[in-house]
PDB file with one MODEL, atoms N, CA, C and O in Angstrom:
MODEL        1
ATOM      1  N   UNK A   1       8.352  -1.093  12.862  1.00  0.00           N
ATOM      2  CA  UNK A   1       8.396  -0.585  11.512  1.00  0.00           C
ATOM      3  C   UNK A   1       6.964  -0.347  11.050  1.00  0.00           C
ATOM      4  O   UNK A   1       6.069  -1.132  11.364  1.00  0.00           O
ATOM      5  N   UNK A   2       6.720   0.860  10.219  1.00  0.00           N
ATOM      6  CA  UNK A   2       5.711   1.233   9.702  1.00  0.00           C
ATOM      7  C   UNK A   2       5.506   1.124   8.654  1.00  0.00           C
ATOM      8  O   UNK A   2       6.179   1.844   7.917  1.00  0.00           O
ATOM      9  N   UNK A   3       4.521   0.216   8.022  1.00  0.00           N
ATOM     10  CA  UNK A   3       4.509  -0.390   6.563  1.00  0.00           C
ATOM     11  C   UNK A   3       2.805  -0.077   5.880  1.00  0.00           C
ATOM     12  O   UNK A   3       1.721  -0.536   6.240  1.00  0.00           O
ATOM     13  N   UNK A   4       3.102   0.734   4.953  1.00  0.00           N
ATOM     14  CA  UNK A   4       1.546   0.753   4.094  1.00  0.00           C
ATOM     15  C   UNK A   4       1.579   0.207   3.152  1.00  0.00           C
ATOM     16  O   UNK A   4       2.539  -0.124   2.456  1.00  0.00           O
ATOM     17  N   UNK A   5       0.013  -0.014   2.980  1.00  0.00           N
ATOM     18  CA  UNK A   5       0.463  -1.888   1.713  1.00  0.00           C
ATOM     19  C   UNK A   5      -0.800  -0.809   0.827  1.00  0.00           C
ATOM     20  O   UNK A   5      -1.854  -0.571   1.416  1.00  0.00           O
ATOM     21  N   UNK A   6      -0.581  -0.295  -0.424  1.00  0.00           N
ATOM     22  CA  UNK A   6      -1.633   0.642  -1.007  1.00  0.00           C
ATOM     23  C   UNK A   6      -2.268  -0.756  -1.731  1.00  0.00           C
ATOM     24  O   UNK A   6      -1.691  -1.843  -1.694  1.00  0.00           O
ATOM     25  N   UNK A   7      -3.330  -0.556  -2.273  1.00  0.00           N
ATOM     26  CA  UNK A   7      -3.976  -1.761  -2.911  1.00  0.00           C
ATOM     27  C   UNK A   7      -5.021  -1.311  -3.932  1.00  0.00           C
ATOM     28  O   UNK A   7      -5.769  -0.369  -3.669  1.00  0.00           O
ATOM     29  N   UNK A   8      -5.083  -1.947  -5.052  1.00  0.00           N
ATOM     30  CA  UNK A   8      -5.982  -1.408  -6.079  1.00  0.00           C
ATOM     31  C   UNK A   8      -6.877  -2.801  -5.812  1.00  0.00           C
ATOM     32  O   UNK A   8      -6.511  -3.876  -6.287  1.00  0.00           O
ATOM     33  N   UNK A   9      -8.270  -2.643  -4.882  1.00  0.00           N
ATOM     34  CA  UNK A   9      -9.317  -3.309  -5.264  1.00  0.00           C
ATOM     35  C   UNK A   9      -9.774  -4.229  -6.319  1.00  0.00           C
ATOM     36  O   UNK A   9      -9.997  -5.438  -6.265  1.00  0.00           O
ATOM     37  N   UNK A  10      -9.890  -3.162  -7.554  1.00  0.00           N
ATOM     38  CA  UNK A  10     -10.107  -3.555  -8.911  1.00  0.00           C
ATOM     39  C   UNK A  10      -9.297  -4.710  -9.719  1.00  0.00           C
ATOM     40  O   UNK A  10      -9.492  -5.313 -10.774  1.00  0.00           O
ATOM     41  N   UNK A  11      -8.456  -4.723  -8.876  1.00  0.00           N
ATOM     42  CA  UNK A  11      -7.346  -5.720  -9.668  1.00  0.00           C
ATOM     43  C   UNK A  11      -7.586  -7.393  -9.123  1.00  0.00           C
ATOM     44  O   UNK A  11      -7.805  -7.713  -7.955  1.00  0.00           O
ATOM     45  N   UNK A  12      -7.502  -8.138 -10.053  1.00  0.00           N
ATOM     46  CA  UNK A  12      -7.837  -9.657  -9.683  1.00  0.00           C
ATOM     47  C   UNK A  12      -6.838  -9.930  -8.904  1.00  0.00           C
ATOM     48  O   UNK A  12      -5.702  -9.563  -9.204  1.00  0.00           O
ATOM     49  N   UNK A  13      -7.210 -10.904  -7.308  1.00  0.00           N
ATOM     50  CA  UNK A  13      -6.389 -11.240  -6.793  1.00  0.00           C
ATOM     51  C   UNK A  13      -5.761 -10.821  -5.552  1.00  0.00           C
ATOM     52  O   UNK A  13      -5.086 -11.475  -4.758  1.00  0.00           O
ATOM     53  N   UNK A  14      -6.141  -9.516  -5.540  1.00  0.00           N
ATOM     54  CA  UNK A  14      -5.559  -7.965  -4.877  1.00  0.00           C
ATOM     55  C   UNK A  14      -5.756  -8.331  -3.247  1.00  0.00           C
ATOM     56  O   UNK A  14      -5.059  -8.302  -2.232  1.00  0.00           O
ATOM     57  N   UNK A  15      -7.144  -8.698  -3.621  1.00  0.00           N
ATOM     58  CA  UNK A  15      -7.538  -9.217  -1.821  1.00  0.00           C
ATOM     59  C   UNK A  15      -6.870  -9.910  -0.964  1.00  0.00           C
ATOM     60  O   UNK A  15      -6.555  -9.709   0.209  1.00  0.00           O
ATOM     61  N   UNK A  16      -6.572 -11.320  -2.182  1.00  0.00           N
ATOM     62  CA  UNK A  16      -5.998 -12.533  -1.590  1.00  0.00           C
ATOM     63  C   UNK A  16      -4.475 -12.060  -1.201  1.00  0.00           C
ATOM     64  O   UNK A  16      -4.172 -12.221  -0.019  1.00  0.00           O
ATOM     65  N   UNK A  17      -3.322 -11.398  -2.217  1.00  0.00           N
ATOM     66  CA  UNK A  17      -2.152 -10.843  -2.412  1.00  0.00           C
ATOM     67  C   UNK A  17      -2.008 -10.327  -0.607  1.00  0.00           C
ATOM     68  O   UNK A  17      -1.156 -10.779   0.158  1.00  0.00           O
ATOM     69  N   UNK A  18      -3.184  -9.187  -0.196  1.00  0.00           N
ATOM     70  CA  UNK A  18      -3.023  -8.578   0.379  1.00  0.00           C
ATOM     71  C   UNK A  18      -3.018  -9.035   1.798  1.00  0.00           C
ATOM     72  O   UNK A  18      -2.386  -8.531   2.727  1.00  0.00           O
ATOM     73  N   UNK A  19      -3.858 -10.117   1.831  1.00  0.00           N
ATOM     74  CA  UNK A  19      -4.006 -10.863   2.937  1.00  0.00           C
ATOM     75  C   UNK A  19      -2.832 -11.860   3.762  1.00  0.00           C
ATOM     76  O   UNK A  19      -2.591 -12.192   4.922  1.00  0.00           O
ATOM     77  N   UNK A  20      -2.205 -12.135   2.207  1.00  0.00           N
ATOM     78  CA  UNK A  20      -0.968 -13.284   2.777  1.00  0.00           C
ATOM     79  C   UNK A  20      -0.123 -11.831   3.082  1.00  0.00           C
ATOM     80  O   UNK A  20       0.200 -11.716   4.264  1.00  0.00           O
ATOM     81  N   UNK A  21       0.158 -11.049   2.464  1.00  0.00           N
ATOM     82  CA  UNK A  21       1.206 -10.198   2.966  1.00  0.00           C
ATOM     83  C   UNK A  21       1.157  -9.798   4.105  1.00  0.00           C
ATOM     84  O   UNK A  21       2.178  -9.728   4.789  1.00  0.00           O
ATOM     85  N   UNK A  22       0.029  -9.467   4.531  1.00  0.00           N
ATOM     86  CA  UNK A  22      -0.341  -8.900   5.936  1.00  0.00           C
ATOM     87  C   UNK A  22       0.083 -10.143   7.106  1.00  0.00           C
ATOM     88  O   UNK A  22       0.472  -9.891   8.247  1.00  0.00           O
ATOM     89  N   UNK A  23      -0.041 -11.114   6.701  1.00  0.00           N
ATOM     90  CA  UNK A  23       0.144 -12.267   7.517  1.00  0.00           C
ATOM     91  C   UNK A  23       1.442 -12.626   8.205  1.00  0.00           C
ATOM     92  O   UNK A  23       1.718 -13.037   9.332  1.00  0.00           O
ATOM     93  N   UNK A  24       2.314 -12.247   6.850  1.00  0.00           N
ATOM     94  CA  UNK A  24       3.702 -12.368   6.863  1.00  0.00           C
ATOM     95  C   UNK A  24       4.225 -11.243   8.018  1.00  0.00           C
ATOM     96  O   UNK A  24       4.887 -11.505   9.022  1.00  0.00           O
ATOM     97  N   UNK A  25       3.791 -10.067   7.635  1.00  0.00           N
ATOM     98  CA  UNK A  25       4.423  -8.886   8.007  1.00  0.00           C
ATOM     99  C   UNK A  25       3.830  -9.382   9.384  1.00  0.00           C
ATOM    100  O   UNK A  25       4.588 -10.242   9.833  1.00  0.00           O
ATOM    101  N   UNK A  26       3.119  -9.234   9.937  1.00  0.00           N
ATOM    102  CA  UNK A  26       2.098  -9.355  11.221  1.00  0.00           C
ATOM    103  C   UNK A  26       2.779 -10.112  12.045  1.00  0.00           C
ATOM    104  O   UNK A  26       2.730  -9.905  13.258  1.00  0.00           O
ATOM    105  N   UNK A  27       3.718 -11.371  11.365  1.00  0.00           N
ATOM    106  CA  UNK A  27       4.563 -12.064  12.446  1.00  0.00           C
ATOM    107  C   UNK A  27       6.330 -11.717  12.439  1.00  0.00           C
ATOM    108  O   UNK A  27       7.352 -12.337  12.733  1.00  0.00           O
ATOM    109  N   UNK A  28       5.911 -10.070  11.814  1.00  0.00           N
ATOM    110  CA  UNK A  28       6.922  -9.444  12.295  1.00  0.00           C
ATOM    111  C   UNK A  28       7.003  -8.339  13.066  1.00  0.00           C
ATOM    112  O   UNK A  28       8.016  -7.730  13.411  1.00  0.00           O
ATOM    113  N   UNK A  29       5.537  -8.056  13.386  1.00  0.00           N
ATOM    114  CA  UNK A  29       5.611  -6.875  14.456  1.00  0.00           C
ATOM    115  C   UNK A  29       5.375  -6.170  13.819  1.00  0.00           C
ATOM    116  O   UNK A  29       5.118  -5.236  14.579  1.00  0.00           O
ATOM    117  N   UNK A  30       5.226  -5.799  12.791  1.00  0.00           N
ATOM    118  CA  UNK A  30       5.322  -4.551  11.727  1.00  0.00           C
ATOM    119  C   UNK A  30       4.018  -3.979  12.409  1.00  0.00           C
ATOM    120  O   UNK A  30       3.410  -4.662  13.233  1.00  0.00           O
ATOM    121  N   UNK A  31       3.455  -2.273  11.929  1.00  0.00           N
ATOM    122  CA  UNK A  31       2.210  -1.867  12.509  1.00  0.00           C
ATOM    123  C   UNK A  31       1.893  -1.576  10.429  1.00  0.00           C
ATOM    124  O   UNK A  31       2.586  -1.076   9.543  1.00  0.00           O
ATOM    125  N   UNK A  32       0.795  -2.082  10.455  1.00  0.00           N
ATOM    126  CA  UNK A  32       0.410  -2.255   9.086  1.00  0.00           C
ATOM    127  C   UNK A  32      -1.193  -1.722   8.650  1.00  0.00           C
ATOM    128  O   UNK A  32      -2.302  -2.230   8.815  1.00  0.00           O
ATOM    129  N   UNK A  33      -0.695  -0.364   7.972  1.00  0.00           N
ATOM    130  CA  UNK A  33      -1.901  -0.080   7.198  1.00  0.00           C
ATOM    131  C   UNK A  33      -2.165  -0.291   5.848  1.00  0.00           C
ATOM    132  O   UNK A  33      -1.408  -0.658   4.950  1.00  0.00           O
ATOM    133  N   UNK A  34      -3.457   0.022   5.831  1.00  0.00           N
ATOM    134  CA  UNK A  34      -4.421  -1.002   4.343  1.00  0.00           C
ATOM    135  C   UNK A  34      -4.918   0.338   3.629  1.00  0.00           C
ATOM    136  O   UNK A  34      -5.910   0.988   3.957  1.00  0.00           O
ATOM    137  N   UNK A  35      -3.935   0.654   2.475  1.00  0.00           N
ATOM    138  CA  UNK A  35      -4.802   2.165   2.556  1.00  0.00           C
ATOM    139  C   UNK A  35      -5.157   1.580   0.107  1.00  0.00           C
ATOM    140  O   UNK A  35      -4.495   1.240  -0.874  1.00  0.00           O
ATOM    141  N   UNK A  36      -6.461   1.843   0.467  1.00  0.00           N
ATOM    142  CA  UNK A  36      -7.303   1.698  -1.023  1.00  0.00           C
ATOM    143  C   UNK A  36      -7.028   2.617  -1.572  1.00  0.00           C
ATOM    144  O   UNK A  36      -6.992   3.785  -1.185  1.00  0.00           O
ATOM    145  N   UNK A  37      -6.671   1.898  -3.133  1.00  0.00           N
ATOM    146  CA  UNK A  37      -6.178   2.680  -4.296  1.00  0.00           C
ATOM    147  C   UNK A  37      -7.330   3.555  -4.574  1.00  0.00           C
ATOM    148  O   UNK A  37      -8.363   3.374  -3.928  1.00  0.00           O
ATOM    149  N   UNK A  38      -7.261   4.570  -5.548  1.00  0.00           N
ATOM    150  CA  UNK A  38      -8.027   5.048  -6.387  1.00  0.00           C
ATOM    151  C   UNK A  38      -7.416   5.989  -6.664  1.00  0.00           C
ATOM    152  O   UNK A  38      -6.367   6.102  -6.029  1.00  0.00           O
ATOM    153  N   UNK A  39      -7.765   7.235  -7.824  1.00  0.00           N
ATOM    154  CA  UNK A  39      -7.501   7.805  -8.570  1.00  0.00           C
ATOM    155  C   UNK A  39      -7.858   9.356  -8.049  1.00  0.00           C
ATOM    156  O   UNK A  39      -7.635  10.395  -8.670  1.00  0.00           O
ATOM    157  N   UNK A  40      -8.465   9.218  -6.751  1.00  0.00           N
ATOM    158  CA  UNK A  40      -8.842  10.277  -6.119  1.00  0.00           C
ATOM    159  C   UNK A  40      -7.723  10.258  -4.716  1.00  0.00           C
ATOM    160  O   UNK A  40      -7.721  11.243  -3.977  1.00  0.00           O
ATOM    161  N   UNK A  41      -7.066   9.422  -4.508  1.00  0.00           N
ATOM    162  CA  UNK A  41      -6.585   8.786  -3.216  1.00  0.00           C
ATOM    163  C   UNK A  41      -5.489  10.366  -2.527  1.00  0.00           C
ATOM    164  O   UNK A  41      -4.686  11.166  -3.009  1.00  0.00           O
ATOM    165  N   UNK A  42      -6.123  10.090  -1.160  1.00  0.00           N
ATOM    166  CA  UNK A  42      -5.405  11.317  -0.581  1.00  0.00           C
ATOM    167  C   UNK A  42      -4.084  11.052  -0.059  1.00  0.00           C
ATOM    168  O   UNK A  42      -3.627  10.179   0.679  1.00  0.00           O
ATOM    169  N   UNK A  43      -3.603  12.055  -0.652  1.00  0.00           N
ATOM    170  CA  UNK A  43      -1.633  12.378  -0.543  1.00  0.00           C
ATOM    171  C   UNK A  43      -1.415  12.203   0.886  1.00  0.00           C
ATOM    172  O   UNK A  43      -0.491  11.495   1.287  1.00  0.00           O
ATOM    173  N   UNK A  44      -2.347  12.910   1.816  1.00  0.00           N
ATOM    174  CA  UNK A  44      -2.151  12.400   3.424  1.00  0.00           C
ATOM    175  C   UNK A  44      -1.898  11.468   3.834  1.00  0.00           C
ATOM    176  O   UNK A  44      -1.068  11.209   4.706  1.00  0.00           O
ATOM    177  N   UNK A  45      -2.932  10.455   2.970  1.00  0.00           N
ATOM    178  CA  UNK A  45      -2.792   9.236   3.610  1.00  0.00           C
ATOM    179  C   UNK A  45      -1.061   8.361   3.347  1.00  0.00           C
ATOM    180  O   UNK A  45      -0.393   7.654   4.102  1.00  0.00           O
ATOM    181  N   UNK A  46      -0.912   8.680   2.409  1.00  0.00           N
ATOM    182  CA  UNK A  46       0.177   8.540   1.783  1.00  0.00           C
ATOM    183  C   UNK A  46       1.405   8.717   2.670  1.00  0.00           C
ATOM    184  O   UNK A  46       2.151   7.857   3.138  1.00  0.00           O
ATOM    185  N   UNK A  47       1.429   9.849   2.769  1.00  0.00           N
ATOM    186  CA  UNK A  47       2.440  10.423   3.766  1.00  0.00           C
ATOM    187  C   UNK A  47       2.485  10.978   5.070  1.00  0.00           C
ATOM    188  O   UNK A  47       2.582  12.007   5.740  1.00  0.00           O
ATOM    189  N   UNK A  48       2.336   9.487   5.069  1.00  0.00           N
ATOM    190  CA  UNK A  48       1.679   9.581   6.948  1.00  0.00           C
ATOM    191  C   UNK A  48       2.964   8.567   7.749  1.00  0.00           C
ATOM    192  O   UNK A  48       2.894   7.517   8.388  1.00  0.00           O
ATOM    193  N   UNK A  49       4.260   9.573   7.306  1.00  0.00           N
ATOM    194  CA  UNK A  49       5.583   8.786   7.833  1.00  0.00           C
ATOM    195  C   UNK A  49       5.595   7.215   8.250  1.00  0.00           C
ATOM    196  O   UNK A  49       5.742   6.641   9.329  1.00  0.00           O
ATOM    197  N   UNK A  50       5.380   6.780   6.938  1.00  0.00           N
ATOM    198  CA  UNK A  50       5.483   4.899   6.759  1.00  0.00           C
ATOM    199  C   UNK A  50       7.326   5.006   6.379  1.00  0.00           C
ATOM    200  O   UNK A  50       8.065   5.867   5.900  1.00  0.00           O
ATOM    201  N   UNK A  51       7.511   3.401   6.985  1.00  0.00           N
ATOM    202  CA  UNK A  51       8.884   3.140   6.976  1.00  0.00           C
ATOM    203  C   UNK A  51       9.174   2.518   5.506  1.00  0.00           C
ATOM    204  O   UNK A  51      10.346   2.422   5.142  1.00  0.00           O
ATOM    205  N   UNK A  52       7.870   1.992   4.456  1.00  0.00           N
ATOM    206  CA  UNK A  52       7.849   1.082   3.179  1.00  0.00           C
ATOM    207  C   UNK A  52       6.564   1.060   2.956  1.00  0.00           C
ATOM    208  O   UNK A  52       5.590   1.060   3.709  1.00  0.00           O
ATOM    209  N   UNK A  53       6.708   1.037   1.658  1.00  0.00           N
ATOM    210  CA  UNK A  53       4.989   0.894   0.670  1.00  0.00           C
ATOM    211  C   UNK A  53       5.348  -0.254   0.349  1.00  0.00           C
ATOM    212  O   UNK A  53       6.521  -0.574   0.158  1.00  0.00           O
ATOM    213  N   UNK A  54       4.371  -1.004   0.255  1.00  0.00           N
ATOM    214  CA  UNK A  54       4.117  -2.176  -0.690  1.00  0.00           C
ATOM    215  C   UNK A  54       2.790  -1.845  -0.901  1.00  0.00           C
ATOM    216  O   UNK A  54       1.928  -1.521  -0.084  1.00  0.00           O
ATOM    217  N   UNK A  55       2.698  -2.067  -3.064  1.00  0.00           N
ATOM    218  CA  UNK A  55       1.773  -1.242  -3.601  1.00  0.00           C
ATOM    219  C   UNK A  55       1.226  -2.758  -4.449  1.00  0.00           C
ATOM    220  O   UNK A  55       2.121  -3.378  -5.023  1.00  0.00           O
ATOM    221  N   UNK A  56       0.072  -3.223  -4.509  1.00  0.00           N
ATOM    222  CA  UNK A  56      -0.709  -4.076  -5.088  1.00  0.00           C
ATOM    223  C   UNK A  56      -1.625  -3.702  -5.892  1.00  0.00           C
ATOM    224  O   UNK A  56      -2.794  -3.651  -5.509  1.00  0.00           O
ATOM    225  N   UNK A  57      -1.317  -3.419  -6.967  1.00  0.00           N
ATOM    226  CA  UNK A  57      -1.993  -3.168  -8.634  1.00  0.00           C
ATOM    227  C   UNK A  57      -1.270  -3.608  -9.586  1.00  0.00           C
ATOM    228  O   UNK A  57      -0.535  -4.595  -9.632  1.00  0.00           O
ATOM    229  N   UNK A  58      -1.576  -2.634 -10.533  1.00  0.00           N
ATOM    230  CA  UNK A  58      -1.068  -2.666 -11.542  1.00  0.00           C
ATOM    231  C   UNK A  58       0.371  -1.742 -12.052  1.00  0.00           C
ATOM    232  O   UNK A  58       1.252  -1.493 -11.230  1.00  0.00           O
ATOM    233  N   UNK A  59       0.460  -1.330 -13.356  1.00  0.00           N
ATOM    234  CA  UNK A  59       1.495  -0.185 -13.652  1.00  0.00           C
ATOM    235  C   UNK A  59       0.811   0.936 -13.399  1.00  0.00           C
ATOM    236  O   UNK A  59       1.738   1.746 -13.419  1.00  0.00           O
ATOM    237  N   UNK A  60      -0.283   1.644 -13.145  1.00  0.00           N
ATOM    238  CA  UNK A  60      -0.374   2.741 -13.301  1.00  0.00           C
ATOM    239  C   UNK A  60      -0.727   2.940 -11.649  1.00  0.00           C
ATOM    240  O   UNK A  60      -0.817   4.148 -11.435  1.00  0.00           O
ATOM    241  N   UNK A  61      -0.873   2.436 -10.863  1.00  0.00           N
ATOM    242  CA  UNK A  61      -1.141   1.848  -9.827  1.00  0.00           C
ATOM    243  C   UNK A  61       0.456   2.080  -8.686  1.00  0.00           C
ATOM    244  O   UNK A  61       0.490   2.512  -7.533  1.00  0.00           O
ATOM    245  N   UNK A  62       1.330   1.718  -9.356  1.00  0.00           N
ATOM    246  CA  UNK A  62       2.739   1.618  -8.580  1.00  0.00           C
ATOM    247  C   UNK A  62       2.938   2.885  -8.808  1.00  0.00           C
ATOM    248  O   UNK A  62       2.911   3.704  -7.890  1.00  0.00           O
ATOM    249  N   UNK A  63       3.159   3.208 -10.026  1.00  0.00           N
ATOM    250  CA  UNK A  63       3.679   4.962 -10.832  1.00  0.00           C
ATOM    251  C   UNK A  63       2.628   6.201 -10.127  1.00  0.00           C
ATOM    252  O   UNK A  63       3.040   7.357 -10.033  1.00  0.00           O
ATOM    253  N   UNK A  64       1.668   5.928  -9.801  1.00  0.00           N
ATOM    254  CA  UNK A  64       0.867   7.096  -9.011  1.00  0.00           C
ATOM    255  C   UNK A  64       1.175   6.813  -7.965  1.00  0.00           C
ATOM    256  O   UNK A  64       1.828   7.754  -7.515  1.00  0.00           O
ATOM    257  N   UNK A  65       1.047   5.588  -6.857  1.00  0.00           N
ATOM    258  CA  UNK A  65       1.655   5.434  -5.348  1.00  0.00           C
ATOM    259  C   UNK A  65       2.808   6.437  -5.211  1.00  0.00           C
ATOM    260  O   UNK A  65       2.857   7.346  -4.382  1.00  0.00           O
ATOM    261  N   UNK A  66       3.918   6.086  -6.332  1.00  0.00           N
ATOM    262  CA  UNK A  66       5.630   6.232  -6.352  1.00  0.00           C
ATOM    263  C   UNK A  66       5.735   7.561  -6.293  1.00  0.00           C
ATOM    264  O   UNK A  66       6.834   7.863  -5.827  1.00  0.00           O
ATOM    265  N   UNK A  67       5.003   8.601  -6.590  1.00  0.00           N
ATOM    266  CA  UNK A  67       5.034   9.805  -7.225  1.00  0.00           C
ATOM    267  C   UNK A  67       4.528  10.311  -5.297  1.00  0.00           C
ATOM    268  O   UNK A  67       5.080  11.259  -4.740  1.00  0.00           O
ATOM    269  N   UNK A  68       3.532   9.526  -4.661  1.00  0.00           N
ATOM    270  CA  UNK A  68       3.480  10.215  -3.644  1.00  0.00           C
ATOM    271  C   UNK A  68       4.499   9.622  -2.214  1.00  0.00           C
ATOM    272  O   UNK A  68       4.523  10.143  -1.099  1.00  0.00           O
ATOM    273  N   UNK A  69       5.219   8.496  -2.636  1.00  0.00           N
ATOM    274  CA  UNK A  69       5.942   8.428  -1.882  1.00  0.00           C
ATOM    275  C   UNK A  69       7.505   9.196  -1.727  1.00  0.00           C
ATOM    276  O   UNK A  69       8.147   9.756  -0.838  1.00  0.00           O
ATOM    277  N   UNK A  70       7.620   8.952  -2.722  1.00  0.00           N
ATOM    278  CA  UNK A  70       8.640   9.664  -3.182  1.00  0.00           C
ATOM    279  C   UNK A  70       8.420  11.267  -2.261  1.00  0.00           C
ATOM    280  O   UNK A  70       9.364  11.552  -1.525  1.00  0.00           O
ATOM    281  N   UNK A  71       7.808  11.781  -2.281  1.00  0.00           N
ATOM    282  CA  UNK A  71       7.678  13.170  -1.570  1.00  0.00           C
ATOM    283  C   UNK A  71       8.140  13.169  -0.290  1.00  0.00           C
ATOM    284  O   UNK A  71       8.572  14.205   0.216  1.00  0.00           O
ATOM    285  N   UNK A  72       8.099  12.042   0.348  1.00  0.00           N
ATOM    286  CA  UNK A  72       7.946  11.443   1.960  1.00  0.00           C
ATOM    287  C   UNK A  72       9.907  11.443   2.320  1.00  0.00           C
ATOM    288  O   UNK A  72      10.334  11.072   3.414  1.00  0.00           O
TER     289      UNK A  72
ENDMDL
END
């Protein structure tokens, strides 16, 4: 399974969040990319046929991810 974990930097916590998740997933085989939020963030990366997002920010953060997954 192909899993992208999007992540807003800026956000307290984000690092740590991201780290246990990866941990979890990792002792499931999953193939897991780390792709950084921002406001410039490329739609490619996005939709680069992942099986699940898991998105670590905030609200505006999930609602911009959602908008490019959703396309996928």
């Amino acid at each position: 399974m192909k899993i992208a974990i999007v992540v807003n930097q800026e956000k307290p916590n984000a690092p740590q969040c991201v780290s246990r998740i990866s941990e979890i997933l990792a002792r499931s085989s999953c193939e897991i990319d780390i792709i950084e939020y921002s406001y410039n963030i490329n739609e490619s990366q996005i939709a680069s046929g992942y099986d699940i997002f898991i998105v670590v920010g905030g609200d505006g953060t999930i609602i911009h991810s959602a908008k490019y997954a959703a396309r996928c």
